[in-house]
N, C-alpha and C positions, 0 to 999 in steps of 0.2 A: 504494500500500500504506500501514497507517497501524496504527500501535502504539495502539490502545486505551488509555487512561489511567488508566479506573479498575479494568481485569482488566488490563491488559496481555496481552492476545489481537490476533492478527495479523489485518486485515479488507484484503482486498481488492478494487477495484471495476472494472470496464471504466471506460475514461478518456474523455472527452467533458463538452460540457454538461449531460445529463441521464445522471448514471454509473448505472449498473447492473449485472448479474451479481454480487451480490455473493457471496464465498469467505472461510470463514475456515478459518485452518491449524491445525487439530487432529489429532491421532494420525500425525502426520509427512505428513498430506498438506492441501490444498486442499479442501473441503469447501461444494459448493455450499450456499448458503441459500435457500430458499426466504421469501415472504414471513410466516408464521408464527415463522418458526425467528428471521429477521432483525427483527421486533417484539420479540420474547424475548430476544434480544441485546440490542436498544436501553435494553427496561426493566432489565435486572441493572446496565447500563453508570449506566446515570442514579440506580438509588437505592444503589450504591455511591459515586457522586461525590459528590450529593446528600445522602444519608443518608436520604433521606422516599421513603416508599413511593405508589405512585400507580397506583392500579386504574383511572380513566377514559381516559387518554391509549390505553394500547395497545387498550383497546376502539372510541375514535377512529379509531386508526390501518386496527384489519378493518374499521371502518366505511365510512371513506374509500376505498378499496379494493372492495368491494361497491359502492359506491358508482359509480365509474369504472365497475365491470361493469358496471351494470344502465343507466348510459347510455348504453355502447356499442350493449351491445344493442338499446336505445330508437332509436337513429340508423340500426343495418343496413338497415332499408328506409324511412327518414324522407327527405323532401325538405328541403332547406334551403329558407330564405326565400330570395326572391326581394331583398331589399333587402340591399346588403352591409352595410351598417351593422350590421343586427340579423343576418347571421351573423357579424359580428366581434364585438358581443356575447355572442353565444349559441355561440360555438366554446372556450371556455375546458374544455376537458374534464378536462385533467390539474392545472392551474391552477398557483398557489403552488409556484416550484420548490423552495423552502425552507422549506418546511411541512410537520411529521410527515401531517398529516391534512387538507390542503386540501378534502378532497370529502365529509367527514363530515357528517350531515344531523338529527344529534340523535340516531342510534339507533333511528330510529323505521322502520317496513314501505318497502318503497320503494314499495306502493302510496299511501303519505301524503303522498309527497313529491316523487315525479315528473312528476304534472302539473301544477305549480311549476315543474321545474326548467328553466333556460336553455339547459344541454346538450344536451338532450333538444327542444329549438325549440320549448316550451310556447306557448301564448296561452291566454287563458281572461277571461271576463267578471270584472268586480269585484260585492262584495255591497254596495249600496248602502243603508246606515243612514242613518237621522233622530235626530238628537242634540236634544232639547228647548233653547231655546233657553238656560234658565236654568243648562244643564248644559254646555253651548259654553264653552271655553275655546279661544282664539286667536290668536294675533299674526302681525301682518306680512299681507300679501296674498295671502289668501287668497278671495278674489274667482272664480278659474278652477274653483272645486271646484263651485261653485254653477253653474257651466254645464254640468256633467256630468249633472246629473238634477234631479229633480223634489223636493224636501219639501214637507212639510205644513204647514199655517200654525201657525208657532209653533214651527218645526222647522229649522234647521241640517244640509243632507245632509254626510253622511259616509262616504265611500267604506270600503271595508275590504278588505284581502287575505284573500282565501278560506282558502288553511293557515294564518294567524294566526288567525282569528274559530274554526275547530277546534280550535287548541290552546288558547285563550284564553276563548272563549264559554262553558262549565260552569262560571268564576270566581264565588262566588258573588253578588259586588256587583255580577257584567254580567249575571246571570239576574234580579236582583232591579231592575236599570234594564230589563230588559226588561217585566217584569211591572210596573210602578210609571208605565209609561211615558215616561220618560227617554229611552227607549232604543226605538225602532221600524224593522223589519223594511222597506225598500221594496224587494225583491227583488233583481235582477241586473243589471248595464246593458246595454245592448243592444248595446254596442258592447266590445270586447276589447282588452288592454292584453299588453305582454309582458316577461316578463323581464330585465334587464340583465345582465351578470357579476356584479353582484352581488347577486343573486337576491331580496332587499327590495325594490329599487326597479323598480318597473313603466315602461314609456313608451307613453305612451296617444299614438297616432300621430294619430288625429281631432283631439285635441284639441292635438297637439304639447305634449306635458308629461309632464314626466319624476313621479311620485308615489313616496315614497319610507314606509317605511312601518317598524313595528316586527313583528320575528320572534324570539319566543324561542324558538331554536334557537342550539344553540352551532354557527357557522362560523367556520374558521379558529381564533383567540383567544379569540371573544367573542358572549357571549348579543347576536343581534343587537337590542335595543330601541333605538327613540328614547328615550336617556336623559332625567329630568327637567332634568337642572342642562344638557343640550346643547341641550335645547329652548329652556331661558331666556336662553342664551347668543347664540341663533341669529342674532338680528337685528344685536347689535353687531358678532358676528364677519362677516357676511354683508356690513354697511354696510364696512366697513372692507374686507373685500376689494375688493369692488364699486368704492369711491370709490380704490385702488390701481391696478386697471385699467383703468379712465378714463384715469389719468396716463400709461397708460406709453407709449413714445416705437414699440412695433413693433402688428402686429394681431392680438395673442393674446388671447382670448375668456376670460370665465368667465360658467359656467354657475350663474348664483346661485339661493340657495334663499330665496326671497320667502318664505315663513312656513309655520306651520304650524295642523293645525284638531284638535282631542280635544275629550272628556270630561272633566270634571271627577273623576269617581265610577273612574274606568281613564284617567289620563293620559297611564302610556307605553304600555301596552297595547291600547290605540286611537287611537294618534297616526297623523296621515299627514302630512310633510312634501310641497310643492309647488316644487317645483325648473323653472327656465327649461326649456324643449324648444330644439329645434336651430335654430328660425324664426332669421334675423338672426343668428345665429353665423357660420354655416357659408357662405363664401363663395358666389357662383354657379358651377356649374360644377365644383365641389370635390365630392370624398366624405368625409363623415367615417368613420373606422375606432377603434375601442377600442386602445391600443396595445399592452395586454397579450395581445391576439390575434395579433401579430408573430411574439411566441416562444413560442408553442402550436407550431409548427410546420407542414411545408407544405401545401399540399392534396393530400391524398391518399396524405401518407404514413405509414407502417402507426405506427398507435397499440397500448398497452400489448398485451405475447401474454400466454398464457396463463391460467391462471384467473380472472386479475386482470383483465383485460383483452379476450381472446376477438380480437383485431386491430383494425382500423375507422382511417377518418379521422381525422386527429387536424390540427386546422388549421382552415383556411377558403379556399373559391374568394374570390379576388380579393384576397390577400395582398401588397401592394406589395410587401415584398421578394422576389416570385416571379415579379415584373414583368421583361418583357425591359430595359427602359432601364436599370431596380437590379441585373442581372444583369452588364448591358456597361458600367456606370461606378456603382460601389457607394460611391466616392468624395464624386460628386455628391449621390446619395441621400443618404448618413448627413450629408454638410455642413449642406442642405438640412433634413433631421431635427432637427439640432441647432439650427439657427439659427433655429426654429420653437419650440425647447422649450424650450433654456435660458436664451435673455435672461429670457423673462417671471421667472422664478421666481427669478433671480438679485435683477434692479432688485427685484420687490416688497419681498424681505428688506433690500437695501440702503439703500431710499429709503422705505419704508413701514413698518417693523418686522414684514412677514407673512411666515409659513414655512408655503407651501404643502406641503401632504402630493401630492408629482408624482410620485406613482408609477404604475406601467404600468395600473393601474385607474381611476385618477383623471384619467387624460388620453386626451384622444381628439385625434388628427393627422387635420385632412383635408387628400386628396392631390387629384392634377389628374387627368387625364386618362393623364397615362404612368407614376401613383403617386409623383411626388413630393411630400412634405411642400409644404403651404402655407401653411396654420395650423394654432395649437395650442389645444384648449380644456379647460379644465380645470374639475372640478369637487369639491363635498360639501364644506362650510362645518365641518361635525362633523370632519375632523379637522385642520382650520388653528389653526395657536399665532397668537398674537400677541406680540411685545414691549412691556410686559416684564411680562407674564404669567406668560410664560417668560424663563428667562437667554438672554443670547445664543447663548452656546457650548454651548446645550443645544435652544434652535433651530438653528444651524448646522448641528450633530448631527444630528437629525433630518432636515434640510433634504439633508444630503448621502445619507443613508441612502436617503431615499426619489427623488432623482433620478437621484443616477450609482449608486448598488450594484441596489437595486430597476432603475430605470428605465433609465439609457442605458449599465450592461453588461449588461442580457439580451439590450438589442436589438441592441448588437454582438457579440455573439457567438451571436447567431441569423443575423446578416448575415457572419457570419466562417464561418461552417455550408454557407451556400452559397459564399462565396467565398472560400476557405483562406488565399490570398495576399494578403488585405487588410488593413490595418493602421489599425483606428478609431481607432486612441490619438492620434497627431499632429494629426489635425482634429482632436479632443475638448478635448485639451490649447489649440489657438489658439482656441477658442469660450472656454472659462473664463477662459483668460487674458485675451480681450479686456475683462475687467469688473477684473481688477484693481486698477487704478487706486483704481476705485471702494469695492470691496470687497475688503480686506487679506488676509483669510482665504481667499480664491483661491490667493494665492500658496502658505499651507500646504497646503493641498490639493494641490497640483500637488507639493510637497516630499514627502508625505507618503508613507513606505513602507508606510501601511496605510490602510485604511478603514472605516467602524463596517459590521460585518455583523449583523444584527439575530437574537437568539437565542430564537428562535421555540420549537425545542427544549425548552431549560430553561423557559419562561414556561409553559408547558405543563404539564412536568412538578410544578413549585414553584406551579401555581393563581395565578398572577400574574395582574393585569387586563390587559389589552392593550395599554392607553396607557402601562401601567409598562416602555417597552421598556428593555429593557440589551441592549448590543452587545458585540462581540468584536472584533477584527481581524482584518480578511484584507487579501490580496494588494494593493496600489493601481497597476494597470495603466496612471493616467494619469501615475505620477512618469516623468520620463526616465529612460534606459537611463543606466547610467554610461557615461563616456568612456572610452574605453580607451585604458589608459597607453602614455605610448611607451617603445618599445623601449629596451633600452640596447644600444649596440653593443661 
């Protein structure tokens, strides 16, 4: 139950990881909300605290929600892929547990936007453009793009995402490079790429290469483009990670972003970043899995009801934590999880000044054969700080946000879901510790009776960019329990 702050209304929720039924106590009783009612709650709560009124958010919010439906429905008679990898990508249905509007798609038909989407087990050919050479703009290696198709002499191919060139191609300086010839049509590729979780970036399986692309669509925070000033950034921050995990002492991968290729005339509007594929990562014998596909939940168990929702899978077949071996020692597993994920990101910050953004999107775990963790690989160079670009203590911040609040409590408490009597906190707690030494600010963290919880909410509500995060405090499940005192007799 929880006292509203800025009505002082009483809200009630079913208690769990993913709460719901929510109830508020009006005319002396409990008063189911539906989710209309509980959007309208949200905005009076936010522009009384606030003080600023904000007409896009709760249109996000039905959006997002229509959104979940019309995937659902897209999956009742869809076949998964055959490759776990790409459904552990492409299972992210509910997404963002901490996000007014995870699923939101711009507002636009969901004919525009669902055969794009990852939820829905998209694939679809790219449109293959010819950039005039004089109008190429590029750095870093981009080399792999040119083996995708054919240009014309004097021409630069350039691949493009099919919903971006729709919402983007009637600009009037990309109709005027088309006509001027700048800019030339070479049809479709003959080969098919598909979606990640995060629905920009494609993985072209032929060519093993991840293509990461600009969409102006607000997801999540933030109009997805290849920004200019992250494009010019790319390569230092890229070198810099890259020459970080070379050094480091376990076999934790990144997935680096070798460069990018545009136009001069539509910079980020036609950018496509060229990100490593899985070749040489990913052990022999190993699967890789998305790890924010963990706490989507399990295969086959019933996702959102109701209008919202309609029922459906919500998960993925071949779910490590639904594995027998993570079922009969969940111990093993999460140890095995951790010792996979959190050295790398600890030593980079310690010994290189980098603070990877590891959160459940940005890392991919492959397991063995009985789904234990092996390796960890991590990637997207756009949103790594470096020192002292940034402050420390505003890297570290960041740094804890997105491994243990993001990352390694959903995945315990999605493993605490199936196993009730498990206790992730004492392994979590000796993984962190073991770097103390090295890194001082361990120890606070283990002291600390809170942790930054990132306030997704308000950034929203206040039009805030995304990288402007502010946190709050919540709970810190990895301090120890106090001792309990002894008795007086």
């Amino acid at each position: 139950m929880y006292r509203l702050p800025a009505g002082g209304r009483l809200l009630r929720v079913r208690e769990g990881r993913r709460p719901g039924d929510p109830e508020l106590f009006a005319d002396g009783a409990w008063q189911p909300l539906g989710h209309a009612e509980l959007v309208k709650l949200t905005a009076e709560e936010l522009r009384l605290h606030t003080g600023l009124p904000n007409s896009e958010l709760p249109a996000e919010m039905t959006d997002s929600r229509d959104a979940v439906a019309a995937v659902l429905a897209a999956r009742e008679g869809a076949v998964p892929p055959a490759d776990p990898y790409r459904r552990s990508e492409q299972s992210l249905v509910t997404g963002h547990p901490y996000h007014p509007a995870p699923k939101a798609r711009g507002g636009g038909p969901v004919a525009g936007w669902l055969p794009y989407a990852p939820e829905a087990y998209a694939e679809f050919p790219l449109v293959l453009l010819g950039v005039r050479e004089d109008a190429c703009v590029q750095d870093g290696d981009t080399g792999a793009l040119d083996a995708l198709g054919r240009a014309p002499e004097g021409y630069r191919l350039l691949p493009a995402h099919p919903w971006q060139l729709d919402l983007v191609g009637g600009a009037p300086r990309i109709r005027e490079a088309f006509a001027d010839g700048r800019l030339v049509r070479l049809g479709s590729s003959p080969w098919s790429a598909w979606p990640t979780a995060a629905i920009r970036t494609l993985y072209a399986p032929g060519a093993d290469l991840f293509l990461k692309f600009s969409l102006d669509v607000r997801i999540t925070n933030d109009i997805r483009r290849l920004w200019r000033h992250d494009l010019l950034a790319l390569r230092r921050t890229d070198d810099a990670v890259a020459t970080a995990f070379r050094a480091l002492d376990g076999g934790a991968a990144w997935l680096g972003d070798r460069g990018y290729r545009t136009a001069d005339f539509a910079f980020e509007e036609l950018a496509v970043l060229v990100r490593d594929g899985l070749g040489g990562h990913v052990t022999p014998g190993s699967t890789p899995l998305l790890a924010a596909a963990l706490t989507e939940g399990a295969a086959g168990a019933p996702g959102p009801t109701g209008p919202a929702g309609r029922g459906g899978a919500v998960g993925f077949d071949g779910n490590p934590l639904d594995a027998p071996a993570t079922l009969a020692d969940p111990a093993a597993w999460w140890t095995a999880y951790l010792r996979q994920v959190v050295p790398p990101v600890l030593e980079l910050f310690a010994r290189h000044g980098v603070v990877l953004e590891a959160h459940l999107q940005n890392t991919v775990v492959a397991v063995d054969g009985a789904g234990t963790p092996v390796r960890a690989l991590f990637r997207d160079a756009e949103g790594v700080k470096l020192l002292p670009d940034v402050t420390r203590a505003a890297g570290w911040e960041r740094l804890v946000y997105c491994l243990v609040v993001n990352n390694l409590l959903e995945i315990a408490e999605a493993l605490r879901e199936r196993c009730p009597e498990f206790d992730p906190w004492e392994p979590a707690r000796r993984e962190l510790g073991r770097h103390a030494p090295e890194l001082p600010e361990v120890t606070d963290l283990l002291r600390s009776p809170v942790l930054p919880g990132k306030t997704n909410l308000l950034l929203r509500w206040t039009g805030a960019d995304g990288a402007a995060a502010r946190y709050r405090p919540v709970p810190n499940p990895l301090r120890p329990p106090d001792p309990v005192p002894d008795t007086v007799p």
